[in-house]
MARMAR-145264 format. One record per atom (N, C-alpha, C): residue number from 1; chain; atom name; x, y, z. Coordinates in Angstrom, 1 decimal, always signed. Layout:
+-----+-----+------+--------+--------+--------+
: seq : mol : atom :     c1 :     c2 :     c3 :
+-----+-----+------+--------+--------+--------+
: NUM :   A :   CA :      X :      Y :      Z :
...
+-----+-----+------+--------+--------+--------+
REM end
This chain:
+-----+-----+------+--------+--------+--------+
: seq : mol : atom :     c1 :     c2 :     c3 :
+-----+-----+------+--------+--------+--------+
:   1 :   A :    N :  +19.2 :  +88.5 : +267.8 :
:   1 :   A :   CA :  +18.1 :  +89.4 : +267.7 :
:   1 :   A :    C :  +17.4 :  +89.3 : +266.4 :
:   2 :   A :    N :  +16.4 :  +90.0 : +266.1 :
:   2 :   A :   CA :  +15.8 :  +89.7 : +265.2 :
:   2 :   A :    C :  +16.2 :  +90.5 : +263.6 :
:   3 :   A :    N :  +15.7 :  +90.0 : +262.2 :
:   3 :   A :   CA :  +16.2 :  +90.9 : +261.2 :
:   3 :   A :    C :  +17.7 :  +90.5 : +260.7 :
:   4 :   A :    N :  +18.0 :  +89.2 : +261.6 :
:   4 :   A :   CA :  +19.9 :  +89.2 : +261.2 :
:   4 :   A :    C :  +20.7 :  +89.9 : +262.0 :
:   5 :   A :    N :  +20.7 :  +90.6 : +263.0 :
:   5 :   A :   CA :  +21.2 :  +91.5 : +263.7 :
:   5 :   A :    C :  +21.5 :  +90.4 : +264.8 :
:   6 :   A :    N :  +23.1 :  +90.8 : +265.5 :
:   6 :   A :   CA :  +24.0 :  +90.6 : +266.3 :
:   6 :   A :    C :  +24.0 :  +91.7 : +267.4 :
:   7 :   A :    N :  +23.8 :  +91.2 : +268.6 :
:   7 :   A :   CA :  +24.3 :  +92.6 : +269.4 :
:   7 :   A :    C :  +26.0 :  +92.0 : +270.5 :
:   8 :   A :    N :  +26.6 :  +92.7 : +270.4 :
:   8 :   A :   CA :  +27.9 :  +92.3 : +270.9 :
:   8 :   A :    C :  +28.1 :  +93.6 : +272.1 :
:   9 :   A :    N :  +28.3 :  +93.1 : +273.4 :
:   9 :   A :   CA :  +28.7 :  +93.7 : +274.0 :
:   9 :   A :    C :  +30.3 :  +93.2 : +274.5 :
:  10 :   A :    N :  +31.6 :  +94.2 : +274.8 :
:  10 :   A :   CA :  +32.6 :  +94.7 : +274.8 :
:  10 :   A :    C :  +32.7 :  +94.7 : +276.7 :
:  11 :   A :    N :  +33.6 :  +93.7 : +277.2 :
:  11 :   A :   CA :  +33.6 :  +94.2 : +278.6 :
:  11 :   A :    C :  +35.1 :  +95.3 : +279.1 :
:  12 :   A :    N :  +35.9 :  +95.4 : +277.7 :
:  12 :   A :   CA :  +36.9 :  +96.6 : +278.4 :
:  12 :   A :    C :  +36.6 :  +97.6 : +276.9 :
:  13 :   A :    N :  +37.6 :  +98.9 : +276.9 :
:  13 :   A :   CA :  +37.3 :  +99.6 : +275.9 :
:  13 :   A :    C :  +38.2 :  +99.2 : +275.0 :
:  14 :   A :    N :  +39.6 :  +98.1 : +275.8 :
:  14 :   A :   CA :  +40.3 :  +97.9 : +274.5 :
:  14 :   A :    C :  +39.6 :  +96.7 : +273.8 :
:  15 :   A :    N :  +38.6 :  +95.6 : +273.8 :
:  15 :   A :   CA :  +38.0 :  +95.0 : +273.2 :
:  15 :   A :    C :  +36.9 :  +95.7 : +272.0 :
:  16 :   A :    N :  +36.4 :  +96.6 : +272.7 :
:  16 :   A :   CA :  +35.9 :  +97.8 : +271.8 :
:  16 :   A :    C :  +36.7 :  +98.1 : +270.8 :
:  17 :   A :    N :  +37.5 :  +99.0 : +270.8 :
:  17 :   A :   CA :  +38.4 :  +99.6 : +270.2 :
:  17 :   A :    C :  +39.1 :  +98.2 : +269.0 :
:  18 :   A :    N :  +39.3 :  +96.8 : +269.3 :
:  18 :   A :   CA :  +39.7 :  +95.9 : +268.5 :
:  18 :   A :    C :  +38.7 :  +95.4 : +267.6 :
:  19 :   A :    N :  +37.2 :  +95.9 : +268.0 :
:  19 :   A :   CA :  +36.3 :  +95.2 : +267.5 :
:  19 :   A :    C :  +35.7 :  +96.2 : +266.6 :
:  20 :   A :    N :  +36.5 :  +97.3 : +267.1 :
:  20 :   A :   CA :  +35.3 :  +98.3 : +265.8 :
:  20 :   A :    C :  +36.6 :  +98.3 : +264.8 :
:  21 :   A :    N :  +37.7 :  +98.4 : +264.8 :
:  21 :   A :   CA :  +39.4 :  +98.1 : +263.8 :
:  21 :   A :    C :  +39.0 :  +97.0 : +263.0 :
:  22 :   A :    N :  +38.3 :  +95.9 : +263.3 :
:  22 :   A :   CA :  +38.0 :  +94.9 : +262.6 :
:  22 :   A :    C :  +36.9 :  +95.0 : +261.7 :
:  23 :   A :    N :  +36.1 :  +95.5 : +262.3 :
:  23 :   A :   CA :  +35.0 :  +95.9 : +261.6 :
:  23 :   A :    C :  +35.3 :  +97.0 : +260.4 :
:  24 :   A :    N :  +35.7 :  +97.9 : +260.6 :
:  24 :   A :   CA :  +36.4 :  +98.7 : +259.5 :
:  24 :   A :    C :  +36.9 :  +98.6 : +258.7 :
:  25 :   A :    N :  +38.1 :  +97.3 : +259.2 :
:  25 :   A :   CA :  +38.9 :  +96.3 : +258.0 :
:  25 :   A :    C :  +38.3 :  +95.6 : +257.3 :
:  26 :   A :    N :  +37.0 :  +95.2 : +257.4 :
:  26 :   A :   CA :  +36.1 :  +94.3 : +256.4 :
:  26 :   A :    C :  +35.2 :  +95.0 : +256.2 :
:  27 :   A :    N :  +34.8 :  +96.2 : +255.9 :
:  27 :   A :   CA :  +34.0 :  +96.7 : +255.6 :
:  27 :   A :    C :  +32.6 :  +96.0 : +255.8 :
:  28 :   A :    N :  +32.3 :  +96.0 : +257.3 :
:  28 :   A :   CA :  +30.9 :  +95.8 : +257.6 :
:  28 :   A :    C :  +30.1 :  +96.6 : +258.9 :
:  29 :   A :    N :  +29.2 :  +96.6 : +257.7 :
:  29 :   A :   CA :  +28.1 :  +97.8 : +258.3 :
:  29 :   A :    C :  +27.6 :  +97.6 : +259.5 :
:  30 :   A :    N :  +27.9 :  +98.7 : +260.6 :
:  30 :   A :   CA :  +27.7 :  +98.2 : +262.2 :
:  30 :   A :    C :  +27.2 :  +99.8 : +262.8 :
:  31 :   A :    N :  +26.9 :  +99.6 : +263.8 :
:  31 :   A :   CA :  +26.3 : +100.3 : +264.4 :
:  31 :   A :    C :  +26.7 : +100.9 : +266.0 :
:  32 :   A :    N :  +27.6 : +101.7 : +266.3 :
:  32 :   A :   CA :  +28.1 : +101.8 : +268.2 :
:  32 :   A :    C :  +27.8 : +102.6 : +268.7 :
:  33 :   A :    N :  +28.1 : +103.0 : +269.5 :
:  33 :   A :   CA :  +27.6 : +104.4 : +271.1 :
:  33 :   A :    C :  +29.0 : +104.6 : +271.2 :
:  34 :   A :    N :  +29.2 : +106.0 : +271.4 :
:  34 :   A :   CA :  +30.6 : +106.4 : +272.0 :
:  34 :   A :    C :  +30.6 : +106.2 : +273.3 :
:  35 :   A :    N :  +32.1 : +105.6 : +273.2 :
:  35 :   A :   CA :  +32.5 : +105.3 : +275.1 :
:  35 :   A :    C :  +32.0 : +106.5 : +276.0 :
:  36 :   A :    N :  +31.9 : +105.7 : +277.1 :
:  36 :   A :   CA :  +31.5 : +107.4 : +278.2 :
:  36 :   A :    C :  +33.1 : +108.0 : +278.4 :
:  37 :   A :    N :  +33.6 : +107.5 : +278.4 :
:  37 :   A :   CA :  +35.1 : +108.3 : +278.9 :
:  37 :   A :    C :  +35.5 : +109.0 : +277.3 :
:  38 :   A :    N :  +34.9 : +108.9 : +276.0 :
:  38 :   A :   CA :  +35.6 : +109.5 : +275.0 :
:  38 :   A :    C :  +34.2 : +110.6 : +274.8 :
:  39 :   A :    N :  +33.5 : +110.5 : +275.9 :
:  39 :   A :   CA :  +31.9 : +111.4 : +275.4 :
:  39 :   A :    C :  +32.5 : +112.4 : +276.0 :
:  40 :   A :    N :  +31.7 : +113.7 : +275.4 :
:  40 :   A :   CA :  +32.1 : +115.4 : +275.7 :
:  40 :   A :    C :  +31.2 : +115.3 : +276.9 :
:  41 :   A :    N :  +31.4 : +116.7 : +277.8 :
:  41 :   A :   CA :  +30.6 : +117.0 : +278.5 :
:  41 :   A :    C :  +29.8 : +118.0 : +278.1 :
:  42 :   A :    N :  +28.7 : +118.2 : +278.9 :
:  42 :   A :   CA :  +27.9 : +119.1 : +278.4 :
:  42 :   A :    C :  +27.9 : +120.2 : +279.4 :
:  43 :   A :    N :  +27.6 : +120.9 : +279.6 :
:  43 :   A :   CA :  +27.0 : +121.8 : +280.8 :
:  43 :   A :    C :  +26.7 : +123.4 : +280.3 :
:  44 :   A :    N :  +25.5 : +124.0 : +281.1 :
:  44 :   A :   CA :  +25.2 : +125.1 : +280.7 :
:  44 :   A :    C :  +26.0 : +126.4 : +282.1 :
:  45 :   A :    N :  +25.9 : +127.2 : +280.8 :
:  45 :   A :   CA :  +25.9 : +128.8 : +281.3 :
:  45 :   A :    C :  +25.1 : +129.5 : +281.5 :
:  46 :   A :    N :  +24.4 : +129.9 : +282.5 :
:  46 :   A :   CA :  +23.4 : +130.6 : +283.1 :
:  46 :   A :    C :  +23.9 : +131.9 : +283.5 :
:  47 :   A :    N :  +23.0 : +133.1 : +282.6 :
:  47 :   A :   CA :  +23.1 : +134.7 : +283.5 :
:  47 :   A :    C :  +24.3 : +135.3 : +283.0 :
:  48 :   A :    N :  +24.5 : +134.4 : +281.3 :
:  48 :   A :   CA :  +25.5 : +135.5 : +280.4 :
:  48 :   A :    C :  +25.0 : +136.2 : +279.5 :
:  49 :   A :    N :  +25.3 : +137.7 : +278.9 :
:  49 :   A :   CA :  +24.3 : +138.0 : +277.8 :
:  49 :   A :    C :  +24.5 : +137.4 : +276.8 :
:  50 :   A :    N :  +23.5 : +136.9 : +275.6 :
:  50 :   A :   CA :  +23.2 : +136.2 : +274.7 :
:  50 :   A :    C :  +24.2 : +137.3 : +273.7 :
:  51 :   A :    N :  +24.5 : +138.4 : +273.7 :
:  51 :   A :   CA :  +25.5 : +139.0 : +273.2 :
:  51 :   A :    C :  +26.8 : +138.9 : +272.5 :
:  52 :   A :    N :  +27.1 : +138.2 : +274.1 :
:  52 :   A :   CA :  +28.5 : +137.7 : +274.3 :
:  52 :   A :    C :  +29.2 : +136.9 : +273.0 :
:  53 :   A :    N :  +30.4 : +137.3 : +273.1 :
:  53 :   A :   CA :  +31.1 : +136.7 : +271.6 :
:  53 :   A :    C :  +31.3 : +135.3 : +272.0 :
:  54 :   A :    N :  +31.2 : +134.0 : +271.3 :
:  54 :   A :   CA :  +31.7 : +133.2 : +271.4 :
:  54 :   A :    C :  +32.8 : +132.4 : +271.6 :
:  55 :   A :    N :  +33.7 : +132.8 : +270.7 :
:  55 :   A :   CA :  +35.3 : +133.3 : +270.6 :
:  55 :   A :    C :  +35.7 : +133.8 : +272.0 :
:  56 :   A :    N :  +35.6 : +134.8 : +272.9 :
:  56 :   A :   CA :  +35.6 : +134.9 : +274.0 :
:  56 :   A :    C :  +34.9 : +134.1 : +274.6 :
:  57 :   A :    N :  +34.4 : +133.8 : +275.1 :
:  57 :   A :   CA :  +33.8 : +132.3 : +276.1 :
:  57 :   A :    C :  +34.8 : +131.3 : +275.9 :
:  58 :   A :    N :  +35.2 : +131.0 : +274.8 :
:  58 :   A :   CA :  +36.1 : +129.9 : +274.4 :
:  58 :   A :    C :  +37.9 : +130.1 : +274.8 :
:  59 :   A :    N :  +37.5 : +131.2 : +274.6 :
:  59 :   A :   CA :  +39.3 : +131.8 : +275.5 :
:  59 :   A :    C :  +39.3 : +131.8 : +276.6 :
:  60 :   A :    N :  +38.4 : +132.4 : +277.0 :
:  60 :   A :   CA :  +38.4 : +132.5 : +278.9 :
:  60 :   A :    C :  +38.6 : +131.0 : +279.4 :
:  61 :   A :    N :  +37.5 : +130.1 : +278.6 :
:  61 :   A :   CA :  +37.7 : +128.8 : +279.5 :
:  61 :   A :    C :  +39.0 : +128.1 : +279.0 :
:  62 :   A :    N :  +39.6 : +128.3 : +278.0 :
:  62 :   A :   CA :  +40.8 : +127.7 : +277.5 :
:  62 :   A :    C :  +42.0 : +128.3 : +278.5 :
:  63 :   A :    N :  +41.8 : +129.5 : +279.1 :
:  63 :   A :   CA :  +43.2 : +130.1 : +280.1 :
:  63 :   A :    C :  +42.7 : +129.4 : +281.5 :
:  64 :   A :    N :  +41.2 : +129.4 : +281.6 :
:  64 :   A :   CA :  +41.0 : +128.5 : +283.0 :
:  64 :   A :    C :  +41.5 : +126.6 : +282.8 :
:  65 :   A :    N :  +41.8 : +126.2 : +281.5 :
:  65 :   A :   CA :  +41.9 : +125.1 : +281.2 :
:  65 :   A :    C :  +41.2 : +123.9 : +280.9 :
:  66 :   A :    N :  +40.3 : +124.7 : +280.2 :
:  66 :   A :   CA :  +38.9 : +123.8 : +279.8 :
:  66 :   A :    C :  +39.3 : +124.2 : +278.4 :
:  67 :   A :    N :  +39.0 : +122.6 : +277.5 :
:  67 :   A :   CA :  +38.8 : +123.1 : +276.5 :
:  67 :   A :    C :  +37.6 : +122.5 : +275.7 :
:  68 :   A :    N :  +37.0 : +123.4 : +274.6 :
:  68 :   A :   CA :  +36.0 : +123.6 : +274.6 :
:  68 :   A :    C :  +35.3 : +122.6 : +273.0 :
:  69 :   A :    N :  +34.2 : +121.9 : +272.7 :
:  69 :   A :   CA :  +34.1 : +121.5 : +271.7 :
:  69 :   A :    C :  +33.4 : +122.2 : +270.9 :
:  70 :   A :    N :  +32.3 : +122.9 : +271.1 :
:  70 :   A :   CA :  +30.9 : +123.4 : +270.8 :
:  70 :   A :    C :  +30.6 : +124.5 : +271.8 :
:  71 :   A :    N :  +30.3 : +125.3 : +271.2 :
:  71 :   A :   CA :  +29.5 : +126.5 : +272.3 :
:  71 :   A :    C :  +28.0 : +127.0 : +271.8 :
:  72 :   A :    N :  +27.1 : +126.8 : +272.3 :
:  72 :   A :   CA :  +25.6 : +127.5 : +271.4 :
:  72 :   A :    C :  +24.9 : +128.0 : +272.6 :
:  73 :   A :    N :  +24.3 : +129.3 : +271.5 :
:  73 :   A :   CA :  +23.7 : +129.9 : +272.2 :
:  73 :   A :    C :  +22.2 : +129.4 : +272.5 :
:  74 :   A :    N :  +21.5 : +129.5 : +273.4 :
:  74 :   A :   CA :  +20.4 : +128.5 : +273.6 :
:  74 :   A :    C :  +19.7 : +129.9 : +273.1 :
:  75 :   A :    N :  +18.2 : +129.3 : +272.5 :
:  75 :   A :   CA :  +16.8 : +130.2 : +271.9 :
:  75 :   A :    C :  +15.5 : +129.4 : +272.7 :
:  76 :   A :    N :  +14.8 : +130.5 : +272.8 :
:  76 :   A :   CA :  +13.2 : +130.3 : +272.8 :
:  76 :   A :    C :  +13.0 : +129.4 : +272.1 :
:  77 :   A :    N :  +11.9 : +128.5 : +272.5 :
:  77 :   A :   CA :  +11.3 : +127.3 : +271.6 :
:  77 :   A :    C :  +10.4 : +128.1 : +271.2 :
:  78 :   A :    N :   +9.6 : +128.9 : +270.8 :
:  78 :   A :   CA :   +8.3 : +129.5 : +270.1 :
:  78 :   A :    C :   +8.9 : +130.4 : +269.4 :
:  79 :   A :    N :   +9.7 : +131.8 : +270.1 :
:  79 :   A :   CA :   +9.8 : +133.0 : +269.7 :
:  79 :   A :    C :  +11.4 : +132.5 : +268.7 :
:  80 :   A :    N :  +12.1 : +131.9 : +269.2 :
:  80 :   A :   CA :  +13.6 : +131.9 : +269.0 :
:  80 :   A :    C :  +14.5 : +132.7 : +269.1 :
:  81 :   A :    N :  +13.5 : +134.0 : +269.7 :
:  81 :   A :   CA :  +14.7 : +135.0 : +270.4 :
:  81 :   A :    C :  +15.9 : +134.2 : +271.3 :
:  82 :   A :    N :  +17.3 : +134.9 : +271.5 :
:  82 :   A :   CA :  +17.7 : +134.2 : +271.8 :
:  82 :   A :    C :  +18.0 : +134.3 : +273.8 :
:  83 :   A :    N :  +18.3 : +133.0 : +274.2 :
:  83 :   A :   CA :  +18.2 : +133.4 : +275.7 :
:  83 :   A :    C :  +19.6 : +133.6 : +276.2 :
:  84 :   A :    N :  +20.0 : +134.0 : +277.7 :
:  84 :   A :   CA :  +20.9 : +134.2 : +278.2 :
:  84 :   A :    C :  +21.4 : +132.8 : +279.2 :
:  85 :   A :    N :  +21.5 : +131.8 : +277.9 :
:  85 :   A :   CA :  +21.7 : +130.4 : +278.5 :
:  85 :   A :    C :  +22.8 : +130.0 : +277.4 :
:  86 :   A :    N :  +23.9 : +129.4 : +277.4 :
:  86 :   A :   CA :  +24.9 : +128.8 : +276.8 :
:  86 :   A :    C :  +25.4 : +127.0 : +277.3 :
:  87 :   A :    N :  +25.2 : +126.2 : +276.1 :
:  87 :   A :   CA :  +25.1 : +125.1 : +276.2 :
:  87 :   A :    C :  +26.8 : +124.4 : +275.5 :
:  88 :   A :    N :  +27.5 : +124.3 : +276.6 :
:  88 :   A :   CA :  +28.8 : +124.0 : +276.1 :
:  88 :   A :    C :  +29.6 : +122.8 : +276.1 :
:  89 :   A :    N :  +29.6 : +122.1 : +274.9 :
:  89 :   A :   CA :  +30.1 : +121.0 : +274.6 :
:  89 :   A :    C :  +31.8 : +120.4 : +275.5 :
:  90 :   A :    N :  +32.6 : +120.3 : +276.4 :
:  90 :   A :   CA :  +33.7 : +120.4 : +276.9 :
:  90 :   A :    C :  +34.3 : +119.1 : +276.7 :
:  91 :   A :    N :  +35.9 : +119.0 : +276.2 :
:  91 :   A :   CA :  +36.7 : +117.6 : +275.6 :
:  91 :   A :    C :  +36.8 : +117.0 : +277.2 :
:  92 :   A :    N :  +36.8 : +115.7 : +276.7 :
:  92 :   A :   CA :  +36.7 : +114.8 : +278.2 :
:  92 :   A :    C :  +38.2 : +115.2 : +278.9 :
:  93 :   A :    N :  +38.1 : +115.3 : +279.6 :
:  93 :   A :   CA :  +39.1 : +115.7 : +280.4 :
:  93 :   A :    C :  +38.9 : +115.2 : +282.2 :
:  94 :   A :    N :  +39.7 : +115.4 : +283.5 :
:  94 :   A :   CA :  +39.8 : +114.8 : +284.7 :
:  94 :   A :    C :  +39.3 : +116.2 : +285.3 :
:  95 :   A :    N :  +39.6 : +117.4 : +284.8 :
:  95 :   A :   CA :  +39.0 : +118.8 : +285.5 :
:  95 :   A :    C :  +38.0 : +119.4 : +285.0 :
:  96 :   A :    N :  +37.1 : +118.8 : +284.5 :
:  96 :   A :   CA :  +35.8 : +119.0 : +284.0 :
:  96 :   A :    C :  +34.6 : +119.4 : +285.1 :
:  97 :   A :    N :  +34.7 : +118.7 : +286.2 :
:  97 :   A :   CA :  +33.9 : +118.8 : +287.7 :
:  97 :   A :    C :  +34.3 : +120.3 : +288.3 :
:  98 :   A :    N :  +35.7 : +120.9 : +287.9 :
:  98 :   A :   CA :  +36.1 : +121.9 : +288.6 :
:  98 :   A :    C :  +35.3 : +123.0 : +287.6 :
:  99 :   A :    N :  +34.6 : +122.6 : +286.7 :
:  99 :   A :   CA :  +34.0 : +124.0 : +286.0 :
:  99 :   A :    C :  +33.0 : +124.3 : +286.8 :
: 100 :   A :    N :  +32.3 : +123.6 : +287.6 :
: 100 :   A :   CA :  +30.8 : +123.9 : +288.6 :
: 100 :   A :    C :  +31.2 : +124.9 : +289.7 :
: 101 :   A :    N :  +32.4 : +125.1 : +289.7 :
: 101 :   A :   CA :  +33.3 : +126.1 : +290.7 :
: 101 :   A :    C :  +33.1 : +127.2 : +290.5 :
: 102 :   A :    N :  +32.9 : +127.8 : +289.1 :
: 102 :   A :   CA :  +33.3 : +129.2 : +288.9 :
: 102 :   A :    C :  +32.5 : +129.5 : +288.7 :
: 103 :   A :    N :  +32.1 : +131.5 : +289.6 :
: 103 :   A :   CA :  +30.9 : +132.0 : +289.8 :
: 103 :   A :    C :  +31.0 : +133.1 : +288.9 :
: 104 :   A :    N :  +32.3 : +133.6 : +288.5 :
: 104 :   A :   CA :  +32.0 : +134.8 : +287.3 :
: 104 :   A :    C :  +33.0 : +134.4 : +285.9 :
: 105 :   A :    N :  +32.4 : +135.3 : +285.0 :
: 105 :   A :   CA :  +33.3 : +134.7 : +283.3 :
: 105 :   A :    C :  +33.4 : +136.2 : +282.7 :
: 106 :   A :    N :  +34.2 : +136.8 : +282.1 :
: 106 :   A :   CA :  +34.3 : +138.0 : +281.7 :
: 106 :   A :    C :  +33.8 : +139.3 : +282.7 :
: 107 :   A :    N :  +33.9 : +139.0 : +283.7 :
: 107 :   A :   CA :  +33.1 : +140.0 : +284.7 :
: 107 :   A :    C :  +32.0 : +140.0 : +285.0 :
: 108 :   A :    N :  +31.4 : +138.9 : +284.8 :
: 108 :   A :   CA :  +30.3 : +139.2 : +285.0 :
: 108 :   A :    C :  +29.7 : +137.6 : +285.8 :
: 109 :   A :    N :  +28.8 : +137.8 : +286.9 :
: 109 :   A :   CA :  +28.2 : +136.9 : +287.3 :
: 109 :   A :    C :  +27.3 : +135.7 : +286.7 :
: 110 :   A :    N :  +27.8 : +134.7 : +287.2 :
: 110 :   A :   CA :  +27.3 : +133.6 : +286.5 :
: 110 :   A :    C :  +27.2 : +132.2 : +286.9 :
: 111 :   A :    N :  +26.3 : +131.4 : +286.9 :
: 111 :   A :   CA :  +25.8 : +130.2 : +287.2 :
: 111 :   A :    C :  +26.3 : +128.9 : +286.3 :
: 112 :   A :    N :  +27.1 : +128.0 : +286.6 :
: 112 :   A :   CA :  +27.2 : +127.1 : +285.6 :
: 112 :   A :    C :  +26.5 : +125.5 : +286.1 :
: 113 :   A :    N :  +25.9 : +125.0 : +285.6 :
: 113 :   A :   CA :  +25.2 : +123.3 : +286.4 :
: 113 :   A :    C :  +24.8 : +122.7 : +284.9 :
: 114 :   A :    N :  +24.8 : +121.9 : +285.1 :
: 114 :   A :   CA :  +24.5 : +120.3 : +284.3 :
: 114 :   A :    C :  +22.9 : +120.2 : +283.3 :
: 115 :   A :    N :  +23.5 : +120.1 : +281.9 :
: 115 :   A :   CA :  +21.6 : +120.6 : +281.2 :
: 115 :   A :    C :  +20.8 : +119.1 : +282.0 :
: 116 :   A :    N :  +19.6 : +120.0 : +282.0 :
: 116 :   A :   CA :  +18.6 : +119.3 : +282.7 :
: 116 :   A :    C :  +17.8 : +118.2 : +282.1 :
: 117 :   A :    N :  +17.6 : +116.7 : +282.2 :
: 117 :   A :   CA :  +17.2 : +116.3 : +281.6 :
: 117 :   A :    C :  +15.4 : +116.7 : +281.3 :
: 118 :   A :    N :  +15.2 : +116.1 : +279.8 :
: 118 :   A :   CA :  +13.6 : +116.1 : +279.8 :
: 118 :   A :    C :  +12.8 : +115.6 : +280.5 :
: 119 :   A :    N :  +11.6 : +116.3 : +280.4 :
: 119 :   A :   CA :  +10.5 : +115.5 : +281.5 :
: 119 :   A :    C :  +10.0 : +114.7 : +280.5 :
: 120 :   A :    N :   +9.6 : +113.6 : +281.2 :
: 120 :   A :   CA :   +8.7 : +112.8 : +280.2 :
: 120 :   A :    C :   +7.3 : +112.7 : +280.5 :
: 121 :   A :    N :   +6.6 : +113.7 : +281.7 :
: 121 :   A :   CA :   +5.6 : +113.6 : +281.6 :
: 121 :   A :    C :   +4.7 : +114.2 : +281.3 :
: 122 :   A :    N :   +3.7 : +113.3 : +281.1 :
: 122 :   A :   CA :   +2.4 : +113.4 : +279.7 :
: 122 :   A :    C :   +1.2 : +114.5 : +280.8 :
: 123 :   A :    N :   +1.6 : +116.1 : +280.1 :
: 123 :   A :   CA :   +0.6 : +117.3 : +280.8 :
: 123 :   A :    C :   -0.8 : +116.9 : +280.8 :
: 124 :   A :    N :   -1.3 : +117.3 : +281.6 :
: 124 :   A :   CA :   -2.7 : +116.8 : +281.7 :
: 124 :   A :    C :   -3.9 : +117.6 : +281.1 :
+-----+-----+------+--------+--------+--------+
REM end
């Protein structure tokens, strides 16, 4: 590539994992992506009050068996009041898909689906 730059692509994750140990061992400056299997999940909470304690959200889903990385409360882009949307970081785990299941959290009704990606299109 251009500038001196190498790009090395890795076809299992234990070649990965040997090649970033090496790199560390000789102290040279590199650049990676987290595996998809060591990436968090994301997913939002829809139709909780922005109230709601955080600490609690994080318990409830830890007794349903989710555990949790990050939890933020989503804001208005202008006003930054804040909304009744929660954007929650989840440790990679096999029952992550079973969180799109559950329709209530502390009593209360609620929507859980996947943050939406950005539009990229240019408004007219």
């Amino acid at each position: 590539m251009t500038k001196n730059v190498i790009k090395i692509n890795c076809v299992t994750p234990e070649t990965y994992r040997t090649l970033i140990r090496y790199l560390k061992e000789n102290n040279i400056y590199y650049h990676t992506y987290q595996l998809k299997e060591e990436r968090a999940c994301r997913i939002v909470i829809k139709y909780l009050h922005h109230s709601t304690d955080i600490e609690e959200i994080r318990q409830e889903l830890l007794e349903l068996g989710h555990k949790t990385q990050n939890i933020l409360n989503a804001q208005h882009r202008i006003t930054k009041k804040p909304l009744n949307l929660f954007f929650i970081d989840l440790e990679p785990a096999e029952n992550n898909k079973e969180l799109y299941e559950i329709t209530a959290l502390q009593n209360k009704i609620i929507q859980i689906e996947p943050p939406q990606a950005k539009k990229s299109n240019i408004v007219q």
